[in-house]
C-alpha positions as CSV (number, residue, x, y, z in Angstrom):
1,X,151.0,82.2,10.8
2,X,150.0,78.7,12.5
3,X,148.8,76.0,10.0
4,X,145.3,74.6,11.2
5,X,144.8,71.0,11.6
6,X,142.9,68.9,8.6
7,X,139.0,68.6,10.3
8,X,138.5,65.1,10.5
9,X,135.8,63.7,8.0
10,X,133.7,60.9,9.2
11,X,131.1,59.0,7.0
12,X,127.8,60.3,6.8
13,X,124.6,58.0,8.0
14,X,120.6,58.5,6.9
15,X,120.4,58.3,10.7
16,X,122.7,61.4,11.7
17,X,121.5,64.9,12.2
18,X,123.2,66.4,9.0
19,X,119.6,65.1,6.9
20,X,116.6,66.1,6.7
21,X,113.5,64.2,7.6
22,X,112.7,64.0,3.5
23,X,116.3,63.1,3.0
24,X,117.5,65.7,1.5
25,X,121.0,67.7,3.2
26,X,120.7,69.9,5.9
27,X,121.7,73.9,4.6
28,X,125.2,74.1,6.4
29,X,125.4,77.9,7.9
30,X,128.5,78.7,8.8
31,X,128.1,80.6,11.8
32,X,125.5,80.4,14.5
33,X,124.5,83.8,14.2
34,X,122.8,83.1,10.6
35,X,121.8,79.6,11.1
36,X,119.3,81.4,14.2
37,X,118.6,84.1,11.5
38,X,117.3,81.7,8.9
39,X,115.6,79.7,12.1
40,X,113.3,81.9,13.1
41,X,112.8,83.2,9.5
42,X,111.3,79.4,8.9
43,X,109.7,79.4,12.1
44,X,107.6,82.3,11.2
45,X,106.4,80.7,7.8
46,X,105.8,77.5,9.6
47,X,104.7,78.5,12.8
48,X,106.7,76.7,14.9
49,X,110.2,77.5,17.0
50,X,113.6,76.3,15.5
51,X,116.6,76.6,16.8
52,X,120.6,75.9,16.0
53,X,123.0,74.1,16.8
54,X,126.5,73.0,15.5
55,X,127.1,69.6,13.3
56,X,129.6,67.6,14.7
57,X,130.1,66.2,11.3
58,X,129.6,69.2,9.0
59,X,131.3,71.8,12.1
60,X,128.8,74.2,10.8
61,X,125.6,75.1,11.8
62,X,121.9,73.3,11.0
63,X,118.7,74.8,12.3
64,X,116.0,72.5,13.4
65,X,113.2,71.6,15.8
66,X,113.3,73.3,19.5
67,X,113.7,70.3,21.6
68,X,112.5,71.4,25.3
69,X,114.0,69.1,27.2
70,X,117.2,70.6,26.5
71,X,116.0,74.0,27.6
């Protein structure tokens, strides 16, 4: 069986995607598949569309705000 590389850990910011806007962590999902789930779970209570997408720092997933300028 191959041995998998150590992921690389790099410093967290208050600036970086892995926060929420109140400060408080991001919920790391650990598959896109359920990060989407629990997106438009939220998006119904909130009425809004969220989306996923993968945490460079984290390598899981984060849902957040549908950006359409990347659509």
């Amino acid at each position: 069986m191959a041995r998998r590389r150590p992921r690389e850990h790099r410093p967290l910011s208050l600036s970086s995607s892995h926060w929420r806007a109140d400060g408080a962590a991001k919920v790391r999902y650990p598959t896109e598949r359920e990060a989407l789930a629990a997106a438009a779970e939220r998006g119904r209570e909130a009425g809004m569309e969220l989306g996923a997408y993968r945490c460079g720092f984290c390598h899981g997933w984060h849902m957040g705000r549908r950006d359409p300028r990347h659509d």
